[in-house]
N, CA and C of each residue as an Amber inpcrd file, in Angstrom:
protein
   150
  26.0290000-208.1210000  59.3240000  24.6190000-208.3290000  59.5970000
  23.9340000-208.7950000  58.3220000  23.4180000-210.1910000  58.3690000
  22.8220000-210.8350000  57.2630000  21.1750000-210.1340000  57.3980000
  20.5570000-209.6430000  56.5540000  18.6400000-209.6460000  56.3890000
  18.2120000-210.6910000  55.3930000  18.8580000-212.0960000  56.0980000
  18.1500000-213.4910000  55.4390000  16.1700000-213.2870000  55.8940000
  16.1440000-213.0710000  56.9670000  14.6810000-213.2050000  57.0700000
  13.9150000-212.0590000  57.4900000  14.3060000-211.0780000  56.8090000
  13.4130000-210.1930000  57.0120000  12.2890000-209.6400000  56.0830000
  12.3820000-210.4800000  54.9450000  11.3740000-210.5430000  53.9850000
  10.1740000-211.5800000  54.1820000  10.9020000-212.6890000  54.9540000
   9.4410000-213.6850000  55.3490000   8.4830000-213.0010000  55.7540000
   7.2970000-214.0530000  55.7250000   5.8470000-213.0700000  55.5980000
   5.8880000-214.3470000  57.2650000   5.1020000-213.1370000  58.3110000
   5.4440000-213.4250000  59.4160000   3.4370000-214.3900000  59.5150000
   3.6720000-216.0300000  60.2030000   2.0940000-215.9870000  59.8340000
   1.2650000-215.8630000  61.3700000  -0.3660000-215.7650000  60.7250000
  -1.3240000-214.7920000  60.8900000  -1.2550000-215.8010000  62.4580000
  -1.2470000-216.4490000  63.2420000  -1.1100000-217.2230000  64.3910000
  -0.2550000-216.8560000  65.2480000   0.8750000-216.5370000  64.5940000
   1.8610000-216.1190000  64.9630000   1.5840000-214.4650000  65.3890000
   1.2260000-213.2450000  64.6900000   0.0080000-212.3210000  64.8720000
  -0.2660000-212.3210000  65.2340000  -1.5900000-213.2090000  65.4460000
  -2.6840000-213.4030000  66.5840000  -2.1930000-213.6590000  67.9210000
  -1.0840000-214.0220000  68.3120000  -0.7470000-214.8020000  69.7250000
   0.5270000-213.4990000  70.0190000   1.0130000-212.4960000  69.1860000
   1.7880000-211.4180000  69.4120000   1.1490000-210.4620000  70.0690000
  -0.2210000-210.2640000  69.4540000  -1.0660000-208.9300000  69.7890000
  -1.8110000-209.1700000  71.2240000  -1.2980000-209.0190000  72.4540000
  -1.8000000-208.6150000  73.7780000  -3.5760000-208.1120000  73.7270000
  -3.7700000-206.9580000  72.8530000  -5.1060000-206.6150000  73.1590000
  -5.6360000-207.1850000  72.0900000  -5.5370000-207.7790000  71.0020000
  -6.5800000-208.5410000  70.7520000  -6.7090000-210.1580000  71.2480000
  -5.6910000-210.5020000  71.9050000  -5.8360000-212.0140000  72.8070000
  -6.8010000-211.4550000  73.8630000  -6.8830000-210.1940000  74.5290000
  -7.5670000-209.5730000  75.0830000  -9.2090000-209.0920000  74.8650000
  -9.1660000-208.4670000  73.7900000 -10.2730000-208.8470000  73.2050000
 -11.1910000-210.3170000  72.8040000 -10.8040000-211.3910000  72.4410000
 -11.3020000-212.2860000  72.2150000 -11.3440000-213.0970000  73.6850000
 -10.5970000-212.8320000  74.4320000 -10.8280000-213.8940000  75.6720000
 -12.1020000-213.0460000  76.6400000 -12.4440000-211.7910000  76.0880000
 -13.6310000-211.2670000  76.8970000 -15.1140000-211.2120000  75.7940000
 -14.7110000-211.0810000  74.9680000 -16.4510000-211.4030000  73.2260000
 -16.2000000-212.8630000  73.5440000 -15.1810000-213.8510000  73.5460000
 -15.8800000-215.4430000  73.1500000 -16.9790000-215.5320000  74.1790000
 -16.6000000-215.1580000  75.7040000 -18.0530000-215.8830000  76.8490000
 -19.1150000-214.9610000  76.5200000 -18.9540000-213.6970000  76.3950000
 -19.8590000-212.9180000  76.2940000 -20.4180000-213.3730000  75.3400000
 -20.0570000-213.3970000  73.9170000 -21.2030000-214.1470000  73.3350000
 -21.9590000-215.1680000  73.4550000 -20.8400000-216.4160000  73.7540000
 -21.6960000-217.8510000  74.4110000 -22.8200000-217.5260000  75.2450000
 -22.6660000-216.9420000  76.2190000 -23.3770000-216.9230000  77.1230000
 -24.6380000-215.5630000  76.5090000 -24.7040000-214.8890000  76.5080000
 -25.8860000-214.1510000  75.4330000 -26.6550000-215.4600000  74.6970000
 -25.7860000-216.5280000  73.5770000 -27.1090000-217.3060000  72.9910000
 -27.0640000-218.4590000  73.7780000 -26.1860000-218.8640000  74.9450000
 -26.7470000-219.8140000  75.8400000 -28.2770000-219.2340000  76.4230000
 -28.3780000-217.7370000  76.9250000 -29.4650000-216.8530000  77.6150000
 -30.7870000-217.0750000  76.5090000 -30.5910000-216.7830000  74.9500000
 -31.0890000-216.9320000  74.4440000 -32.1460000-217.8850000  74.1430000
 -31.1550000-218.8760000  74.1640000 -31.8290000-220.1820000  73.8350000
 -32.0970000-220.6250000  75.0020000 -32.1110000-220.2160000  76.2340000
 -32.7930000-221.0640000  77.1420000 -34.0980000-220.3590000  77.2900000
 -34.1630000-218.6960000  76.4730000 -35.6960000-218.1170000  77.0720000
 -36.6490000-218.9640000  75.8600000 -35.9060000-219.3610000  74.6290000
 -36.6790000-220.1560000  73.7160000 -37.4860000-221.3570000  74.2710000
 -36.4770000-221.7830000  74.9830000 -36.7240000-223.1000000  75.3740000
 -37.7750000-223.2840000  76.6230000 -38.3120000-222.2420000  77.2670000
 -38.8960000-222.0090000  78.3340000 -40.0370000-222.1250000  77.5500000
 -41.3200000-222.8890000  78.7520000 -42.7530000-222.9790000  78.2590000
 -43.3620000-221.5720000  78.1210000 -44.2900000-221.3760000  77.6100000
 -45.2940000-220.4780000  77.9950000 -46.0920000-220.5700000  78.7580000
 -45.7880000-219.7920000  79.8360000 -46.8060000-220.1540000  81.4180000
 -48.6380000-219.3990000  80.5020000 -49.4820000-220.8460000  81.0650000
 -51.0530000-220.4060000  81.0330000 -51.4460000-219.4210000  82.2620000
């Protein structure tokens, strides 16, 4: 049994696309946020009724 690669530094993409709950996490905060400053910016964007 060779440990040729068990010193490589494993990269952070590679991480990111391993970890189940944080692919989990980010696929439920990215809309949630969009959509919060989509909400946002559309109450900006609304007139002020006289």
């Amino acid at each position: 049994m060779s440990d040729t690669g068990s010193n490589e530094k494993i990269p952070f993409m590679q991480q990111l696309l391993d970890s189940p709950f944080l692919l989990l996490a980010i696929g439920i905060l990215s809309p949630m946020v969009l959509y919060i400053l989509w909400g946002v910016m559309e109450v900006i964007a609304t007139p002020i009724a006289q």
